[in-house]
C-alpha positions in Angstrom: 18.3 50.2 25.3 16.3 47.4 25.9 13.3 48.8 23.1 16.0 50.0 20.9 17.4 46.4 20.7 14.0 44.9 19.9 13.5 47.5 17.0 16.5 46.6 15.6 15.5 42.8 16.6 11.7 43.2 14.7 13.7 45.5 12.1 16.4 42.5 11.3 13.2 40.2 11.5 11.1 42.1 8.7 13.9 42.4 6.6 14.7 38.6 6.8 10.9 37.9 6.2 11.0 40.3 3.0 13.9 39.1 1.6 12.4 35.6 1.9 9.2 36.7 0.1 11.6 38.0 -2.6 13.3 34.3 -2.6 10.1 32.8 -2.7 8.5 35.1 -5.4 11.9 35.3 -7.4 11.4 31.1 -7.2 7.8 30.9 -8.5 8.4 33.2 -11.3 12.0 31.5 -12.2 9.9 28.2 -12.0 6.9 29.4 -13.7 8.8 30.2 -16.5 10.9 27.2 -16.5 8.0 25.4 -16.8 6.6 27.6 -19.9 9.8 27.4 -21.1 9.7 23.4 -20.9 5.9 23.4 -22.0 6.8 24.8 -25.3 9.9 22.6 -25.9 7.6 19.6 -25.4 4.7 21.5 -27.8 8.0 21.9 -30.4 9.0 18.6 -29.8 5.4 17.2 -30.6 4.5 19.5 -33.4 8.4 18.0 -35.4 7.5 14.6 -34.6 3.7 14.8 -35.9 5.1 16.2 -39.1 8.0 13.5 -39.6 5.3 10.8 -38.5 2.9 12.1 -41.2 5.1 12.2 -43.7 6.5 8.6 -42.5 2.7 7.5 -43.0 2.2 9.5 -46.0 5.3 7.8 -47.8 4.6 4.3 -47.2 0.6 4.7 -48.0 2.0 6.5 -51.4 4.7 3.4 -51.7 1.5 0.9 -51.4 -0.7 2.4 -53.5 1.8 2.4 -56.3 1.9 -1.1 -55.6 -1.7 -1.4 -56.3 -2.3 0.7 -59.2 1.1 -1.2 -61.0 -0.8 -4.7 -60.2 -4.2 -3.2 -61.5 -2.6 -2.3 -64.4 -0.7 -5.2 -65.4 -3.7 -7.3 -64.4 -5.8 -4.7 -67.2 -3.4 -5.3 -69.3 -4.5 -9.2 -69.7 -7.2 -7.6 -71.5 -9.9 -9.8 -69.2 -12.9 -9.2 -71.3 -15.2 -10.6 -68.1 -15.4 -11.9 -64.7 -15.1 -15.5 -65.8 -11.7 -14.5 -67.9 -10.4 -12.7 -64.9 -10.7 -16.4 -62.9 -8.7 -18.0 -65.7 -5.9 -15.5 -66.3 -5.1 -14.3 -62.8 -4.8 -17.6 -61.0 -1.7 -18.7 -62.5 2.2 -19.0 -61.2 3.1 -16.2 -63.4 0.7 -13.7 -61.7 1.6 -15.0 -58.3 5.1 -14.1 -58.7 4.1 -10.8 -60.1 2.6 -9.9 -56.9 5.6 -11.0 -55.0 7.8 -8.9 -57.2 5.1 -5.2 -57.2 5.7 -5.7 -52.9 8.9 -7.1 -52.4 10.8 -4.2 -50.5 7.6 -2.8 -48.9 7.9 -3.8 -45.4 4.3 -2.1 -44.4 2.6 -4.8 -46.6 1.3 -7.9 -45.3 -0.3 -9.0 -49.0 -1.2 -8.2 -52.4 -4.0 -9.8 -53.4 -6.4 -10.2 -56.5 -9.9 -11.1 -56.1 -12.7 -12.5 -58.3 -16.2 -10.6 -58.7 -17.8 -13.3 -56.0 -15.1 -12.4 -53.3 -13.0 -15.0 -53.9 -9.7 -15.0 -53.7 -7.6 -15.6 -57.3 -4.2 -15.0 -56.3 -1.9 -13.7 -53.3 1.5 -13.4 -52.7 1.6 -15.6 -49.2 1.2 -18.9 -51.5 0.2 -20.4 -54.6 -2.4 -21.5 -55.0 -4.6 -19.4 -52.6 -6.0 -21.4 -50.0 -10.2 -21.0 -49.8 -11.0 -17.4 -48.9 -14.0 -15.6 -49.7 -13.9 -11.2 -48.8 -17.7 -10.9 -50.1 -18.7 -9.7 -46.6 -15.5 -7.3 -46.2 -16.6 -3.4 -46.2 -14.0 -2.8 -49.7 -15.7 -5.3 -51.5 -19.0 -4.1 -50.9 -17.6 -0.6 -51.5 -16.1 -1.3 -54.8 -18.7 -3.2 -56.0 -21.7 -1.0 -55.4 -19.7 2.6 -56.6 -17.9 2.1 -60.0 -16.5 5.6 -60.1 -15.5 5.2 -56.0 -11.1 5.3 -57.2 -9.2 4.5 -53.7 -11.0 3.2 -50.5 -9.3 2.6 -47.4 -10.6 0.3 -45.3 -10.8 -0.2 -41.3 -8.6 -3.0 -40.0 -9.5 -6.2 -39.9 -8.3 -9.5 -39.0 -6.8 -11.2 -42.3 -8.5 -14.4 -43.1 -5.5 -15.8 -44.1 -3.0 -15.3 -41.1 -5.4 -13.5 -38.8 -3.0 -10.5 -37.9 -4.5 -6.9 -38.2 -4.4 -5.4 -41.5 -6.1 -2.6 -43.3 -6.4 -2.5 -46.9 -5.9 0.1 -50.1 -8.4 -1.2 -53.1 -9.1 -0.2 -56.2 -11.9 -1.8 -58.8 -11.2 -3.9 -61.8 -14.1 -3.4 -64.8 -14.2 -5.5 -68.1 -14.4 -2.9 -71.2 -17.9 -2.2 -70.6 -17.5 -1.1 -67.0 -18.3 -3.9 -65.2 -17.1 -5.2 -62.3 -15.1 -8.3 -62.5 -12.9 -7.6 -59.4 -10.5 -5.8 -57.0 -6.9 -5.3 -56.4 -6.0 -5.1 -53.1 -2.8 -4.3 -51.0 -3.5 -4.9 -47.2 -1.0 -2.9 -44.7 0.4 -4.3 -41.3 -1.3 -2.5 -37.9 1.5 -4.5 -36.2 4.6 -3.1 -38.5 3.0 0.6 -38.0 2.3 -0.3 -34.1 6.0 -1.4 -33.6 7.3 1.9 -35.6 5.3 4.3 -33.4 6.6 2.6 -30.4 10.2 3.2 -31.4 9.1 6.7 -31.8 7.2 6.9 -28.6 10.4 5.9 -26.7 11.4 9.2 -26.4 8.1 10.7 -25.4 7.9 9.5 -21.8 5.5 8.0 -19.6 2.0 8.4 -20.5 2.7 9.2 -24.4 0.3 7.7 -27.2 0.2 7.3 -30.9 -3.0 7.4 -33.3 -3.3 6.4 -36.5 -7.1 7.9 -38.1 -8.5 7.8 -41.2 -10.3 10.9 -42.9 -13.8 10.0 -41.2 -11.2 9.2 -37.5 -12.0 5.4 -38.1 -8.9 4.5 -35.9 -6.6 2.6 -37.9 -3.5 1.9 -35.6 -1.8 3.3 -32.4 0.5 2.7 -30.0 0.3 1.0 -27.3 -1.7 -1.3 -28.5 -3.9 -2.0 -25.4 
């Protein structure tokens, strides 16, 4: 009796064991595919909100180059026969308010600017007149300058010499009727308004999330955070 109670005993005991290692195996799986299950919802997650971010950015670089080109054009069409011209009919109140008006509504830009073929600057929309500022050394000036047939360049950001915040900048040449340079549009965007809109985004993205901003050649142009 005594050994039959034990089988029965190491019996119960092996059957306890087993169904455990079915708990425990049933568990993993169950948990192993929870977490593929919650892996792809975050990789579905990600992939809508890169799309709705690009297009975000894709709008309001469109909204600012339209901006540019409608400045560029009315500035053409001055019909600035040179570099000297340009100095004389762009600084004036008129073009100023211009400016103001080709931005007003765009939140992503910090300035619109138009700038001599020296580097100076003609006219902005933060004041009238301009205070002293010279963009000879900034890398779309030098760009625009040296490649007439360059169209758009983007720039890195830089700090603004004017109010010393972050910007990067859309330019696009300005040539007299023989194709010479006599100056640049330019419309510089906020790193600070973009930073701020990825970090309402990023909200929902949980602890250890980032945003980054690149240009074509992944020049970094904003992100979130910030440091």
């Amino acid at each position: 009796m005594p050994s039959r109670r034990v089988r029965s005993q190491t019996l119960i005991l092996l059957l306890v064991a087993g169904l455990a290692l079915i708990i425990l195996a049933t568990s993993l799986a169950v948990s192993h595919l929870l977490r593929e299950r919650e892996t792809e919802s975050w990789r579905y997650q990600m992939a809508n909100m890169s799309l709705l971010l690009a297009g975000q950015l894709e709008q309001s670089l469109a909204s600012a180059r339209i901006a540019m080109d409608s400045i560029a054009d009315r500035v053409e069409a001055l019909k600035v026969r040179d570099a000297a011209e340009l100095r004389t009919k762009a600084g004036v109140p008129e073009l100023h308010q211009m400016l103001r008006d080709k931005v007003s509504g765009l939140p992503q830009v910090d300035v619109a600017t138009i700038v001599a073929s020296n580097g100076d600057v003609l006219n902005f929309t933060r004041s009238f007149p301009p205070p002293p500022i010279n963009l000879a050394d900034r890398d779309y000036f030098q760009a625009q300058k040296e490649k007439p047939d360059l169209g758009l360049f983007v720039s890195i950001p830089v700090r603004n010499k004017g109010n010393g915040k972050w910007v990067f900048y859309l330019s696009r040449r300005l040539n007299d009727a023989h194709g010479n340079f006599i100056g640049l549009v330019l419309v510089g965007l906020s790193v600070e308004q973009l930073t701020r809109h990825f970090a309402q985004l990023g909200e929902s993205l949980g602890e250890g999330a980032s945003i980054n901003f690149y240009r074509r050649d992944f020049a970094l142009m904003a992100r979130w955070p910030w440091r």
